[in-house]
Structure formats: structure tokens, C-alpha cells
C-alpha positions as CSV (number, residue, x, y, z in Angstrom):
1,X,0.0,0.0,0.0
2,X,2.7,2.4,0.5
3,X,4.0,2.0,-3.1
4,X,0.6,3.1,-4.6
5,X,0.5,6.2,-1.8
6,X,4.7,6.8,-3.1
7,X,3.1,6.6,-6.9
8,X,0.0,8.4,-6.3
9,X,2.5,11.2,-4.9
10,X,4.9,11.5,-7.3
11,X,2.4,11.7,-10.0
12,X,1.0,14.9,-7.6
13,X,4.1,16.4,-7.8
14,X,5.0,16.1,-11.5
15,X,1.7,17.1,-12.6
16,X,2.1,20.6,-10.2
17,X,5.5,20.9,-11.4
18,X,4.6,20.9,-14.8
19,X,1.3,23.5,-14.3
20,X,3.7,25.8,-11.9
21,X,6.2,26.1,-14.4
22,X,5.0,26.0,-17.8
23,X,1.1,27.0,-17.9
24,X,0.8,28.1,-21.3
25,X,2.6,24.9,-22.4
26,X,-0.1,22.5,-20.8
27,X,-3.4,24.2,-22.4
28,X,-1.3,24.2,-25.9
29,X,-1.2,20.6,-25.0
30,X,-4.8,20.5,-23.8
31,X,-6.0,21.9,-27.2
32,X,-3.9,19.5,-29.0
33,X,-5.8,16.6,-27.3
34,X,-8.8,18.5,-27.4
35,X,-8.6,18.5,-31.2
36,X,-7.9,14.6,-31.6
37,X,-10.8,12.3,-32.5
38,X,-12.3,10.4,-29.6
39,X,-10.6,7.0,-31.2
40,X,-7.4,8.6,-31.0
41,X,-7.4,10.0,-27.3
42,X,-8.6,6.5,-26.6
43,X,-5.4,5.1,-28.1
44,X,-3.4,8.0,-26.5
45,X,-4.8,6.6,-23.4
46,X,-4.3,2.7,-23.7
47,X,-0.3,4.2,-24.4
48,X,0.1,6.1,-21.7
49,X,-1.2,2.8,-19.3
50,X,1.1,0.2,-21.5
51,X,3.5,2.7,-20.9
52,X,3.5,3.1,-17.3
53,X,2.7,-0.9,-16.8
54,X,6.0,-1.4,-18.3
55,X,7.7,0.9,-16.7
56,X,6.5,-0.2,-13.6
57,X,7.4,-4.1,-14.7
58,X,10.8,-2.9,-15.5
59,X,11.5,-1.1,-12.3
60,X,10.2,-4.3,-10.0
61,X,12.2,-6.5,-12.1
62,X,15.8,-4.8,-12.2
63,X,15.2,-2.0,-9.3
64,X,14.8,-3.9,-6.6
């Protein structure tokens, strides 16, 4: 349980990070998304999670 809170908290503070220092950078980024077809924000999506599953898989199996 305390690797999800650890996760959960690091994904807080990249996500301020990223709106504290570049504002006008995330709603460019917004309206980019915004402007994608439903079927293609769904694929963005199902990336992002392969993404971070491996990720996570590789960190459990050579971090530790």
C-alpha cells in the first residue's frame, strides 16, 4: 500500500511541477488533445497505461 500512496504522490508532484512552471505549455497541450478524434485520445490513453505498466514491470524487475 505504500508503493501506490509513493506513486500516487509523485504523480502529484509532477503534474504541479509541470502547471507551476509552464502554464501556457499545458493548455497548448490541452488543445492539441482537445482537437484529436475520440478514437485517438482512446489510443493516446491505452499508451500512456502500456506505458507506465512497463515501466512499472521494469522497475520491479531490475530496481529492486
Amino acid at each position: 500500500m505504500i508503493w501506490l500512496a509513493t506513486g500516487l504522490g509523485l504523480v502529484l508532484v509532477i503534474e504541479g511541477l509541470v502547471l507551476a512552471l509552464a502554464p501556457s505549455r499545458i493548455e497548448e497541450m490541452l488543445a492539441t488533445i482537445a482537437a484529436l478524434s475520440r478514437d485517438q485520445r482512446r489510443m493516446l490513453g491505452l499508451v500512456a497505461v502500456a506505458a507506465g505498466v512497463g515501466l512499472v514491470a521494469l522497475v520491479r524487475a531490475f530496481g529492486g
